[in-house]
NULO-836876 format. One line per 4 residues: number of its first residue (from 1); their letters; for each residue x, y, z of N, C-alpha, C, O, CB. Coordinates in Angstrom, 2 decimals. Glycine has a CB too. Layout:
! NULO-836876
NUM> a> X,Y,Z,X,Y,Z,X,Y,Z,X,Y,Z,X,Y,Z ~ ...
This chain:
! NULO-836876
1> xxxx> 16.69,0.22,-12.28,15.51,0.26,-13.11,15.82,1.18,-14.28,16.41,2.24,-14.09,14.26,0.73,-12.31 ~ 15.49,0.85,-15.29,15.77,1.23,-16.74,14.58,2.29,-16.52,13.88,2.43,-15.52,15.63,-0.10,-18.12 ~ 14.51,3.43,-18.42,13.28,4.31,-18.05,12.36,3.79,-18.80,11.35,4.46,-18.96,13.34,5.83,-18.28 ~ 12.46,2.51,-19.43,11.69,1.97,-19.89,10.52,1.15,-19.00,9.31,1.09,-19.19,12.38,1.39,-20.62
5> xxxx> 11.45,0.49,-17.81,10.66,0.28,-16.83,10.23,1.53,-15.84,9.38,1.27,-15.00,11.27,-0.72,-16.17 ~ 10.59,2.45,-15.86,9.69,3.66,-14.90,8.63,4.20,-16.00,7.63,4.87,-15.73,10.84,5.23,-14.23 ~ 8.88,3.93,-16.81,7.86,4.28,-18.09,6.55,3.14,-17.91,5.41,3.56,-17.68,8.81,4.01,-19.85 ~ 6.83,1.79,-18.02,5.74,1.04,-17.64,4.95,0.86,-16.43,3.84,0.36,-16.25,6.04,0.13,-17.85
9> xxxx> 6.10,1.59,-15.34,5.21,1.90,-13.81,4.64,3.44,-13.91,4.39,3.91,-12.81,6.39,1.81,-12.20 ~ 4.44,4.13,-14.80,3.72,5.65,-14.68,2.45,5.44,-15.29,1.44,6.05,-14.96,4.52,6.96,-15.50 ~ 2.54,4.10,-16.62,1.66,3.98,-17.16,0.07,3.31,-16.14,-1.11,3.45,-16.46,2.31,3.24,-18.25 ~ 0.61,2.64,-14.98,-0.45,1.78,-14.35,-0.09,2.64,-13.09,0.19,1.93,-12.12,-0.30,-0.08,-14.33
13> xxxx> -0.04,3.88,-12.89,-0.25,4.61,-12.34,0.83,4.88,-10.50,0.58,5.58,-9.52,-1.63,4.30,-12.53 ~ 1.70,4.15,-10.76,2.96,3.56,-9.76,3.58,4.98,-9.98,3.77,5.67,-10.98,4.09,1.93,-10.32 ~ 3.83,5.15,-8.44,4.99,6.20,-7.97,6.08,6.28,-8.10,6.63,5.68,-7.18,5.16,6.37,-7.00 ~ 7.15,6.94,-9.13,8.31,6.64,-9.79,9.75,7.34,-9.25,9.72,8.57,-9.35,8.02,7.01,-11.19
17> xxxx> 10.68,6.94,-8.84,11.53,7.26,-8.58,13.09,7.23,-9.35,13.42,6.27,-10.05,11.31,6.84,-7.70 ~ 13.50,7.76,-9.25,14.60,7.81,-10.34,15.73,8.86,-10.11,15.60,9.95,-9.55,13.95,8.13,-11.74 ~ 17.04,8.24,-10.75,18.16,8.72,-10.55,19.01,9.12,-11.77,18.83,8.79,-12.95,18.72,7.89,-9.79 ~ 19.76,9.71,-11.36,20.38,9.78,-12.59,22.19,10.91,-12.47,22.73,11.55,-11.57,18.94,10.54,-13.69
21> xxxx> 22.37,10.74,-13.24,24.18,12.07,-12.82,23.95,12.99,-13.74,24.34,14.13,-13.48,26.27,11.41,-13.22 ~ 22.99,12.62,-15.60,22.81,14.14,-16.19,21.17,14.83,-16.05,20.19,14.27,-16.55,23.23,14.06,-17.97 ~ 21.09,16.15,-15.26,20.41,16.74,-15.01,19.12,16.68,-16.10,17.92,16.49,-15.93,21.08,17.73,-14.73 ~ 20.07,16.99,-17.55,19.33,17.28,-18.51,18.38,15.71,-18.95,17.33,15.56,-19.57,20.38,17.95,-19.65
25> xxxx> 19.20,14.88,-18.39,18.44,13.25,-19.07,17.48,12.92,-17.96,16.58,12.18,-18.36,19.73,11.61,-19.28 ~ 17.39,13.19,-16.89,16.62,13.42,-15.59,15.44,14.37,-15.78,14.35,13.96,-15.40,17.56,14.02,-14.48 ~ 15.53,15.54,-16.30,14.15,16.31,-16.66,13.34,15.81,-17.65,12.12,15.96,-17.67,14.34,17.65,-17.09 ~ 14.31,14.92,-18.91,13.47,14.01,-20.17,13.08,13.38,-19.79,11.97,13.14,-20.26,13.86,13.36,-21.20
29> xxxx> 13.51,12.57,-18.70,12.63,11.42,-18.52,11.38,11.79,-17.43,10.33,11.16,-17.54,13.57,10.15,-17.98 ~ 11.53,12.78,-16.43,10.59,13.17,-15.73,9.44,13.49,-16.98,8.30,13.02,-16.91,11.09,14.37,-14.74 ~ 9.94,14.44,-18.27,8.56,14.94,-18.71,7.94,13.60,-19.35,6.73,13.38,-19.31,8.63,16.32,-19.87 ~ 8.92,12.65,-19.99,8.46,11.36,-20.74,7.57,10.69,-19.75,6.42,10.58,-20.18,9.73,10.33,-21.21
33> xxxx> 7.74,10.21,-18.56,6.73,9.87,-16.96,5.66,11.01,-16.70,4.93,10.82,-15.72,7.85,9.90,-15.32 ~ 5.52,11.92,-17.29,4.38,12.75,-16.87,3.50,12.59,-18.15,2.33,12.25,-18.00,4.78,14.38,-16.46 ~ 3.98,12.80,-19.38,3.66,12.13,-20.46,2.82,10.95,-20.82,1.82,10.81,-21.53,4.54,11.93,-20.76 ~ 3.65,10.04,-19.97,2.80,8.31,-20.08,1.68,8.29,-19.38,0.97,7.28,-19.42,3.64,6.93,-19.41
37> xxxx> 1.30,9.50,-18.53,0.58,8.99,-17.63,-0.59,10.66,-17.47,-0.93,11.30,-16.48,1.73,8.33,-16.15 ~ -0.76,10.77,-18.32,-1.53,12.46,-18.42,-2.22,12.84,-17.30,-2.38,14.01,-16.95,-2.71,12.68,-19.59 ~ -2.78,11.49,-16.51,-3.91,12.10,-15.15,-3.33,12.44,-13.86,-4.15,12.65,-12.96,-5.06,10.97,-14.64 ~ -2.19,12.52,-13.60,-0.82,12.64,-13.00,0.07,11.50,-12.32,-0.26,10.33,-12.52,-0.97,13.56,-12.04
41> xxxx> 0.97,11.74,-11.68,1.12,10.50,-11.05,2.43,11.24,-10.26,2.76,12.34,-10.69,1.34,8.98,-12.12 ~ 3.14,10.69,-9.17,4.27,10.97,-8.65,5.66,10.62,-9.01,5.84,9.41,-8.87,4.12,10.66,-7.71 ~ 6.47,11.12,-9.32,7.69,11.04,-10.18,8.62,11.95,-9.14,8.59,13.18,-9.14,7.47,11.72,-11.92 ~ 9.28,11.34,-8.43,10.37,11.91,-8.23,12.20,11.93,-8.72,12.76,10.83,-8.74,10.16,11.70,-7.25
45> xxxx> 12.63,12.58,-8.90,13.85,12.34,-9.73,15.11,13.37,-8.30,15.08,14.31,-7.51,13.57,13.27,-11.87 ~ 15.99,12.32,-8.81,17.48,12.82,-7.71,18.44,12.54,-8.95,18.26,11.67,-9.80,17.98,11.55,-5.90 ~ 19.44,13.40,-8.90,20.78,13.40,-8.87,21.85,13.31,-8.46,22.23,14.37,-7.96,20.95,13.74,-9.01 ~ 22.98,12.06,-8.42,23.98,11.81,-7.57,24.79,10.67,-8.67,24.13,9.81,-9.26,23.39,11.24,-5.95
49> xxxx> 26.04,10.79,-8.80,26.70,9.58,-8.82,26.99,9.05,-7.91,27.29,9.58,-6.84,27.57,9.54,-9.31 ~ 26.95,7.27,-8.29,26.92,6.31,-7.82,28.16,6.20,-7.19,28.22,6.02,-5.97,26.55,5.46,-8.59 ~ 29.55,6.32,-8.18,30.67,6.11,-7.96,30.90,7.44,-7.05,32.02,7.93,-7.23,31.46,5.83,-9.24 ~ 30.30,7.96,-6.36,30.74,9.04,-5.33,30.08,8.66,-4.27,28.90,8.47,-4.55,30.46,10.53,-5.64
53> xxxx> 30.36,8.46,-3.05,29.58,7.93,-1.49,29.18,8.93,-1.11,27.97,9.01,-0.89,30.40,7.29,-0.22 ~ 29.83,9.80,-0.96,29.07,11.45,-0.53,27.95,11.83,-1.35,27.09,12.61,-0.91,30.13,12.82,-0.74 ~ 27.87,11.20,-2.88,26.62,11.48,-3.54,25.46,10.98,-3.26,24.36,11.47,-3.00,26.69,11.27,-4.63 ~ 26.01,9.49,-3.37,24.92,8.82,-2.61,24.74,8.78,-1.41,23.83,8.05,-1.00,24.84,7.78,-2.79
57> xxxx> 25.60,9.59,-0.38,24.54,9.83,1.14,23.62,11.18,0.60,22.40,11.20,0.69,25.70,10.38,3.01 ~ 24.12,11.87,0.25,23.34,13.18,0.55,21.92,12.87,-0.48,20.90,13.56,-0.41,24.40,14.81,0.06 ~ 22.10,11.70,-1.41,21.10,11.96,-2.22,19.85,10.66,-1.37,18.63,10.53,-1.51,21.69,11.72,-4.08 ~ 20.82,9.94,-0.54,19.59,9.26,0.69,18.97,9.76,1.58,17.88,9.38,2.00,19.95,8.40,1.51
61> xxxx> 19.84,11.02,2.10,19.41,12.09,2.91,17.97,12.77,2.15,16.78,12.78,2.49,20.75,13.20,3.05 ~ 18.48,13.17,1.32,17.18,13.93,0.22,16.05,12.96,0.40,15.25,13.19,1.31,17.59,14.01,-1.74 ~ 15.92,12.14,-0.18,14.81,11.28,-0.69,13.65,10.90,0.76,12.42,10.91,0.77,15.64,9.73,-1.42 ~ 15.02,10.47,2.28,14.53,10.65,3.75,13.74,11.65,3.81,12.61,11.53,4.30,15.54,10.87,4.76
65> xxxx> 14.22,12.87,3.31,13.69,14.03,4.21,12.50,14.47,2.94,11.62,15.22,3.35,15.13,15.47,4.73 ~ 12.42,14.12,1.71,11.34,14.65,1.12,10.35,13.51,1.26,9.21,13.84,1.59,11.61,15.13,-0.31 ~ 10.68,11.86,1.02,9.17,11.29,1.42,9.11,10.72,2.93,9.87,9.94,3.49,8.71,9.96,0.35 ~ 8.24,11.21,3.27,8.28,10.80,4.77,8.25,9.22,5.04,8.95,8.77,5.94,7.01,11.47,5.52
69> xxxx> 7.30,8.23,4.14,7.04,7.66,4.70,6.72,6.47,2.64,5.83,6.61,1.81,5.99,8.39,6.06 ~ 7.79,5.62,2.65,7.87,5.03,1.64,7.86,3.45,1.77,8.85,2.73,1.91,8.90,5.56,1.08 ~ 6.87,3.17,1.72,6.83,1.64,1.90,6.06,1.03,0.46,5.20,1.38,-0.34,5.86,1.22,3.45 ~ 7.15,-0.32,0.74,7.48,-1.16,-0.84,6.84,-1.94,-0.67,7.17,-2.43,0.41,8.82,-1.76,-1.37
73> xxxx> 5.64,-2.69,-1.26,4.77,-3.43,-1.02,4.91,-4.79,-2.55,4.18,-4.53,-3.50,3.35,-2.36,-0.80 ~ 5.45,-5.57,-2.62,5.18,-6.46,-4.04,3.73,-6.78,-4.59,3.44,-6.72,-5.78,5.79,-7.89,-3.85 ~ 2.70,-7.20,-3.39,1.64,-7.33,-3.53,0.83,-6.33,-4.37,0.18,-6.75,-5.33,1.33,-7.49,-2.46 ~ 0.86,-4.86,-4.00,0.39,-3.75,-4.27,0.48,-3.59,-5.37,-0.41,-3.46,-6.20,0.76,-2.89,-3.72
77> xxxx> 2.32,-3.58,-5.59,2.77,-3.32,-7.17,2.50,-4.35,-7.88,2.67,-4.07,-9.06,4.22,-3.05,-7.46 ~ 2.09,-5.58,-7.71,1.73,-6.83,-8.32,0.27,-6.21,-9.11,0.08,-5.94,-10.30,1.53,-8.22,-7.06 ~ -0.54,-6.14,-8.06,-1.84,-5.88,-8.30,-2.40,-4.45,-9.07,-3.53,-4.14,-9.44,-2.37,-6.00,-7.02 ~ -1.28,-3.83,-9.13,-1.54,-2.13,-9.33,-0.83,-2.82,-11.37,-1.32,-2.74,-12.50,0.04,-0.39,-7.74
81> xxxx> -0.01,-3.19,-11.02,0.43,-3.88,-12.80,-0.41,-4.71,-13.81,-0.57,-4.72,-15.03,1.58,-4.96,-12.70 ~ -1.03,-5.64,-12.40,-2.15,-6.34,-13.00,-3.48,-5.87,-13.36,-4.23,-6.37,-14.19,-2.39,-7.23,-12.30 ~ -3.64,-4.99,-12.74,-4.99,-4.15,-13.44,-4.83,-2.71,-14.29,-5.67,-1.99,-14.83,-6.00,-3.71,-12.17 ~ -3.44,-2.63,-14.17,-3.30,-1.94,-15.68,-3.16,-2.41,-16.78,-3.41,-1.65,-17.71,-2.46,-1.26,-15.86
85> xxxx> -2.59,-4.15,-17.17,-2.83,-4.24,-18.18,-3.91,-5.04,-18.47,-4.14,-5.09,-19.68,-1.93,-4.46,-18.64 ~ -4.88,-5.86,-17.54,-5.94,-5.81,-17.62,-6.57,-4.57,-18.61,-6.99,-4.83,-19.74,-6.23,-5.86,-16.37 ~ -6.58,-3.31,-18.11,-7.60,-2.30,-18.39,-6.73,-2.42,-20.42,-7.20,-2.59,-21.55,-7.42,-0.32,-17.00 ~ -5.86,-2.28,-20.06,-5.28,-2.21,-21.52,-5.37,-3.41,-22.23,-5.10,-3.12,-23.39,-3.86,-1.82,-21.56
89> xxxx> -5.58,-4.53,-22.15,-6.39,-5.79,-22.73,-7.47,-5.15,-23.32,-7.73,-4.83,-24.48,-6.91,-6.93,-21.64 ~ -8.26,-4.98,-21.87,-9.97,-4.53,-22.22,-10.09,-3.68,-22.98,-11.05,-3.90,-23.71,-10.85,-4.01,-21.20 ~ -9.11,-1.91,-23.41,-9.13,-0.99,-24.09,-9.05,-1.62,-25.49,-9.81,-1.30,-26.41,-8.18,-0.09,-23.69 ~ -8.28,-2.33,-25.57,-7.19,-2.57,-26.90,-8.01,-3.41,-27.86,-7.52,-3.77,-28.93,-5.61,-3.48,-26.49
């Protein structure tokens, strides 16, 4: 997922997750996702390269042990997209 697309899931109020290997491009885009979305929203951000296996266990380990309980629903995110730009139709 691009941050263009975690940018359009902060906006309709979707829980954002994100990766990245520079620290510093990982905090921009966290503040740019807190940004899009002023009333708050959940943004979590990890660091690991891809091309390292040890990065990416320890950074699966992380993500295990900080959300307990992460379930991916299409329906949800269908419907959570669809009535954000609904509302932004209706605003606009």
């Amino acid at each position: 997922m691009g941050k263009e697309t975690a940018l359009m899931f902060a906006k309709v109020g979707a829980t954002v997750l994100i990766h990245g290997r520079n620290p510093k491009k990982l905090a921009d885009t966290l503040a740019a996702l807190r940004e899009a979305n002023p009333k708050g929203g959940q943004y979590y951000s990890y660091q690991a390269d891809y091309a390292s296996l040890a990065d990416v266990r320890a950074m699966a380990e992380t993500i295990k042990k900080s959300i307990s309980k992460l379930i991916f629903s299409s329906i949800t995110l269908a419907f959570t997209l669809i009535k954000g730009l609904l509302r932004k139709m209706v605003l606009n």
